[in-house]
C-alpha positions as CSV (number, residue, x, y, z in Angstrom):
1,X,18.9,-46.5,-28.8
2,X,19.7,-43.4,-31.0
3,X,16.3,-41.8,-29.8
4,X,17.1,-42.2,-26.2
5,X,20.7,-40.7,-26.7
6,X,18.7,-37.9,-28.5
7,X,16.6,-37.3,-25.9
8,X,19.1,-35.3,-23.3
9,X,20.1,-33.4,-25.9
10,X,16.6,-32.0,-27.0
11,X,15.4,-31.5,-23.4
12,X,18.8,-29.5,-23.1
13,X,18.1,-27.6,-26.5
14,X,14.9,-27.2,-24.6
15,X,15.7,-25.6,-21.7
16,X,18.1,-22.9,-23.1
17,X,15.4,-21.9,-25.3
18,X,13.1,-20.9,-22.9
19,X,16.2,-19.5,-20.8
20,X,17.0,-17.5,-23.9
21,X,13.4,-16.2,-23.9
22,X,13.5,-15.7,-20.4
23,X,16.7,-13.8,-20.7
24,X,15.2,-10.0,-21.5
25,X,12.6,-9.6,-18.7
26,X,15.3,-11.2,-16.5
27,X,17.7,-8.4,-17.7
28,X,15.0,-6.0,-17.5
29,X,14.1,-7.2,-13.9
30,X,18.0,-6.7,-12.8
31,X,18.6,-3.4,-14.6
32,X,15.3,-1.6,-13.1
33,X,14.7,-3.5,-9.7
34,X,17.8,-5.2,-8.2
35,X,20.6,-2.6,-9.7
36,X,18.9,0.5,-7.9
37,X,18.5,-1.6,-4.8
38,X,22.1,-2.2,-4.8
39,X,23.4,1.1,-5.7
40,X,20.9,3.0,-3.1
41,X,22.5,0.7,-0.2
42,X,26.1,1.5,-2.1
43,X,25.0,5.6,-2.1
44,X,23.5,5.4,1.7
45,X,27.8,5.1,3.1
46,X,28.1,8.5,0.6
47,X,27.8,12.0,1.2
48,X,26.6,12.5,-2.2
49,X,25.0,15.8,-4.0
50,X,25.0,14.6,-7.4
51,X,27.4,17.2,-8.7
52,X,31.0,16.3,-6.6
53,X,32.3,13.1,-6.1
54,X,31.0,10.7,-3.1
55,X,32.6,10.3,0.0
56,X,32.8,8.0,1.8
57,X,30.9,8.7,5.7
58,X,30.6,4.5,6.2
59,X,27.4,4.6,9.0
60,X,27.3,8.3,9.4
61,X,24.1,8.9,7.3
62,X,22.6,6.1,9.3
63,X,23.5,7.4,12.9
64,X,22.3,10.5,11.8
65,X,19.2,9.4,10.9
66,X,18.7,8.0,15.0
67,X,19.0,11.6,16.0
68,X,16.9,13.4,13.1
69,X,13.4,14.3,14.9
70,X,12.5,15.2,11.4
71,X,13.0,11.2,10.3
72,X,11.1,10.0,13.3
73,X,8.8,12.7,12.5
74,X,8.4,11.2,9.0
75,X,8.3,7.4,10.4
76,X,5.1,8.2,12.9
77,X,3.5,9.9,9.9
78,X,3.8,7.0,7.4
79,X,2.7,4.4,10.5
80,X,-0.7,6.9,11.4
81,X,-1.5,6.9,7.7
82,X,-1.0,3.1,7.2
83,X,-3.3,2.4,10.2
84,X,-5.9,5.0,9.8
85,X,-6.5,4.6,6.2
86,X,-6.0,0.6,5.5
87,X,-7.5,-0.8,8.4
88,X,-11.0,0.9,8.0
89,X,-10.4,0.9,4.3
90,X,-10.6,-3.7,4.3
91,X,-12.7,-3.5,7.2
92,X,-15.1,-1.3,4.9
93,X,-14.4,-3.0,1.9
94,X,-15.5,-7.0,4.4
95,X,-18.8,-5.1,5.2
96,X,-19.5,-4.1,1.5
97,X,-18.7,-6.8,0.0
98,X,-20.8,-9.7,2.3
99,X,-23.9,-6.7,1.3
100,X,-22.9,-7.1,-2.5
101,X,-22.8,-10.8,-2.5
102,X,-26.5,-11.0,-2.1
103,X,-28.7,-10.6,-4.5
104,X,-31.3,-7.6,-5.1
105,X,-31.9,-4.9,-8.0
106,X,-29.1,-3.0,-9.2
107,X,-26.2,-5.3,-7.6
108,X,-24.0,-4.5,-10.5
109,X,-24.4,-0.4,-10.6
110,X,-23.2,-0.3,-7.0
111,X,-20.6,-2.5,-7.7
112,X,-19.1,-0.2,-10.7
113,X,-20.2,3.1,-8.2
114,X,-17.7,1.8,-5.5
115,X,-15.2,0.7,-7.9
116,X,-15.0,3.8,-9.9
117,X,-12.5,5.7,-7.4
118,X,-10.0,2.6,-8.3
119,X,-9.4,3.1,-11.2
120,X,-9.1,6.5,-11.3
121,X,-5.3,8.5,-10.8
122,X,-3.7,9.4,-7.6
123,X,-3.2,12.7,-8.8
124,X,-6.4,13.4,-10.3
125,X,-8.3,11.6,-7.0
126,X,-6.1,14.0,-5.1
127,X,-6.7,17.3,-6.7
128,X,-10.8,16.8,-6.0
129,X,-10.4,16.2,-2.2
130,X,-8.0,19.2,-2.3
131,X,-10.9,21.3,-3.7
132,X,-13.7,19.4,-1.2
133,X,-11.3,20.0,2.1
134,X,-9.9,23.7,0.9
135,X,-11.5,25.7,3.6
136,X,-13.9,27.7,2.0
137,X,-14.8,24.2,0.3
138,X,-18.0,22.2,-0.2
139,X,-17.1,20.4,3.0
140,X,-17.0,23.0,5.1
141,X,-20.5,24.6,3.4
142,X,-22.1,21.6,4.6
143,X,-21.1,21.4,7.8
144,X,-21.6,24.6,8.1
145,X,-25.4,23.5,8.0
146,X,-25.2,21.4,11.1
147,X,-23.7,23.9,13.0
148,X,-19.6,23.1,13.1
149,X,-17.3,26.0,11.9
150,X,-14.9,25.8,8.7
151,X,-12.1,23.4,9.6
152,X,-8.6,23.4,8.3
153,X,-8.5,20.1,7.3
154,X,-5.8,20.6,5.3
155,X,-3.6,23.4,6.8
156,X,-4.0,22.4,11.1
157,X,-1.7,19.8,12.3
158,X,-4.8,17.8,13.7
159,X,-6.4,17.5,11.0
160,X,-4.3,17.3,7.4
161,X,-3.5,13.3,8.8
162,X,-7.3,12.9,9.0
163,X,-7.9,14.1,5.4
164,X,-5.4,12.1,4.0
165,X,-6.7,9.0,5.7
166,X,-10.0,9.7,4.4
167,X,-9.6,10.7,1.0
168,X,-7.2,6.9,0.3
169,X,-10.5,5.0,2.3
170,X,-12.0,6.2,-0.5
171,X,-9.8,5.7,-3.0
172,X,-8.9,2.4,-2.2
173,X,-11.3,0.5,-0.3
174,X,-13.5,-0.5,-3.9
175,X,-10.1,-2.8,-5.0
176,X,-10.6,-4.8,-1.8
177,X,-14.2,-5.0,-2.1
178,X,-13.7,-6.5,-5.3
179,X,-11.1,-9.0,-3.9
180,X,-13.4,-10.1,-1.0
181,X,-16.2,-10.3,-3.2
182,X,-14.3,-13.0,-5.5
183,X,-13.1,-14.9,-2.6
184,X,-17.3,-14.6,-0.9
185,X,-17.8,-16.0,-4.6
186,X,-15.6,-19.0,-4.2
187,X,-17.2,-20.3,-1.1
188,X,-19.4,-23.2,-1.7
189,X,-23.3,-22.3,-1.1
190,X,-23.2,-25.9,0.5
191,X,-21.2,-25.4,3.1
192,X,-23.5,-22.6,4.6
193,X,-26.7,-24.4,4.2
194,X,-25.7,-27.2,5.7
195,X,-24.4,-25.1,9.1
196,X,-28.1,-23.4,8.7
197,X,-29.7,-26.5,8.9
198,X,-27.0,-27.5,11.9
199,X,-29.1,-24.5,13.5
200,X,-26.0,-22.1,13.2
201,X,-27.3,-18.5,12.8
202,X,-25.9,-15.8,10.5
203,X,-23.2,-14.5,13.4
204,X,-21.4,-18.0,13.6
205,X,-21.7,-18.9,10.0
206,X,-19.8,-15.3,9.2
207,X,-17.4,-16.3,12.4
208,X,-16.8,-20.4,11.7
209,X,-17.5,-20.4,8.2
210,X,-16.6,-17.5,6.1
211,X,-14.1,-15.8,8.0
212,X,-11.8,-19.0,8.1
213,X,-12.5,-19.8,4.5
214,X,-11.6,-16.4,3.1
215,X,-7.9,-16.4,5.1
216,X,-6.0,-16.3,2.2
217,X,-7.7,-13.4,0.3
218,X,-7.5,-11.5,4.1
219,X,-3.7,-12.6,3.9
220,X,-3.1,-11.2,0.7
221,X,-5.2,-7.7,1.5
222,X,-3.2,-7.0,4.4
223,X,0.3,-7.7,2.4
224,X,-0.9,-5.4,-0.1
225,X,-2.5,-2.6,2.3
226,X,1.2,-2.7,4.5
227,X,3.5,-2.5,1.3
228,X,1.3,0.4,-0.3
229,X,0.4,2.4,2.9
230,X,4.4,2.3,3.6
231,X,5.0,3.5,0.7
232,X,2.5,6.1,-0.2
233,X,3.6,9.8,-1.9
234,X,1.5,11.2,-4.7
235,X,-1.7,12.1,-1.9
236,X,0.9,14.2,0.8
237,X,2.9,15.6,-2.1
238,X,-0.1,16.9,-4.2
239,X,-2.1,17.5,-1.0
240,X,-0.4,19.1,1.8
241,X,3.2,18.9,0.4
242,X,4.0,17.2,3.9
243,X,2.7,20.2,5.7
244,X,1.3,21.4,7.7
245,X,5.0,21.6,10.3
246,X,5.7,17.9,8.3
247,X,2.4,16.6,10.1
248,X,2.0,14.2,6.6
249,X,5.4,14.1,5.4
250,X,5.9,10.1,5.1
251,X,9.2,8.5,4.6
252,X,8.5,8.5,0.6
253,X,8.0,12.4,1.0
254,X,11.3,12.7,3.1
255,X,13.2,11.0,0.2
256,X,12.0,12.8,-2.4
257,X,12.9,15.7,-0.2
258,X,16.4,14.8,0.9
259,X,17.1,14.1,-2.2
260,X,16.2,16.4,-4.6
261,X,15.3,19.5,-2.6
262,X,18.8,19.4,-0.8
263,X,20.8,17.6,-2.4
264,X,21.5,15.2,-0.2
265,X,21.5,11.7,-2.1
266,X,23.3,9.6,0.4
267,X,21.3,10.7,3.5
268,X,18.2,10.1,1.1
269,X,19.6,6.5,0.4
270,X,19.6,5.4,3.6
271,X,16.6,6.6,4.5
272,X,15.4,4.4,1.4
273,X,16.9,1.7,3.0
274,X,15.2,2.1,6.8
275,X,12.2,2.1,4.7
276,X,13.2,-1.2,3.0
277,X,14.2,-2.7,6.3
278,X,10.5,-1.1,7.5
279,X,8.9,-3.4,4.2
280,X,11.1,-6.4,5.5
281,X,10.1,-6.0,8.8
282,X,6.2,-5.5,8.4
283,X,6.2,-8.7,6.2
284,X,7.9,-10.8,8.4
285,X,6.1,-9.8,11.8
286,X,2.5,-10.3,9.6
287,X,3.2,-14.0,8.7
288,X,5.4,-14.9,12.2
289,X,2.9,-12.8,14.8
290,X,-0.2,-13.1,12.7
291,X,0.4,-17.0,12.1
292,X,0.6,-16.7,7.9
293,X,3.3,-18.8,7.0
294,X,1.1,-21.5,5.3
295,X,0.3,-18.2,2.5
């Protein structure tokens, strides 16, 4: 009887000592992750410069923003560089990683080859591809060879979206090679022999088989390409510095901008908060339109 009535007791000792242990990354997480939230969506009913005191403008900064053709500006540049660079970056990263799976000589030096760019920084990834697309670059030298004249990839309107999009393929396409190539790793060699022997052929095992079976890693690439493409800076700041005429200033650009180039906090807040509305909104639309919701 006296070990059962100690039994609530310890489980209860129990649970406030892993709450107690959970307490400073809970702190941690509300100090440096919900408190800005909160005060940014406070700050975005401000007119705010960081040197008077607020006032208060309730949705002004927000119907300002439906006018500003240098905010919609901003919005189609973020959306061009989420679509060019993501969707040929996983559809890049699919092809290489079904050719990787196989086996052949010198499987694992390609591997690390396509991997390197992953791993390396933003800034430093940057700075190269600034050198390769400056126009008397090595780009332009060896295109020169086939005949096409020096392009300013990164000071023509046409172009400096282009670059951008093709320096992150690079960048990032090796981190979902790497995650395709696990979930190719996890499929049962079974379960394709037995659809060869069926008489399927490579086509409709890739199409019934592999595709289906590797949903969840394809759910989790796009989540992650959406929420990093929408948020993107260091590549258009170090780049192009949102140039040329703001053809790559995207909405993290804008709020750095806003911000801290004019002084304007409270427009630069709600601005952070249309992109946080953007992040809702892309989540929700890929598991309701794309049929996700069981990942």
């Amino acid at each position: 009887m006296l070990s059962k009535n100690r039994r609530p007791s310890f489980k209860r000792r129990e649970a406030w000592a892993g709450f107690l242990f959970a307490l400073p990354a809970m702190a941690l997480f509300l100090l440096f992750a919900v408190y800005p939230i909160v005060r940014t969506f406070y700050l975005s009913f401000f007119d705010y410069n960081m040197l008077v005191k607020p006032k208060f403008l309730g949705l002004g900064n927000y119907k300002a923003l439906i006018g500003d053709s240098l905010f919609w500006q901003s919005v189609r540049a973020t959306l061009f560089y989420l679509v060019a660079t993501y969707v040929p970056a996983i559809i890049l990263a699919l092809l290489l990683a079904i050719a990787l799976n196989r086996d052949f000589k010198l499987r694992g030096l390609f591997r690390s080859l396509y991997f390197t760019p992953v791993v390396m920084s933003m800034v430093v990834v940057s700075v190269i591809w600034k050198l390769l697309f400056n126009y008397r670059g090595l780009l332009n030298e060896l295109l020169s060879y086939i005949g096409i004249g020096p392009i300013t990839w990164l000071t023509g309107s046409a172009y400096a979206p282009w670059a951008l999009a093709i320096m992150s393929i690079w960048k990032v396409f090796g981190y979902y090679m790497v995650i395709y190539l696990a979930g190719l790793q996890g499929i049962p060699t079974e379960i394709k022999e037995a659809a060869h022997i069926d008489g399927a052929n490579s086509w409709q095992t890739f199409r019934d088989i592999t595709l289906p079976l590797i949903r969840p890693i394809t759910v989790f690439v796009v989540t992650m390409s959406i929420l990093t493409g929408l948020q993107e800076f260091t590549a258009q700041y170090v780049m192009t510095g949102g140039g040329p005429s703001g053809a790559t200033r995207v909405l993290a650009l804008l709020i750095y901008e806003t911000g801290f180039n004019f002084m304007r906090m409270g427009k630069a807040s709600a601005i952070s908060m249309m992109l946080f509305v953007m992040l809702l909104g892309a989540a929700f639309w890929q598991r309701q339109w794309l049929g996700l919701n069981d990942y």
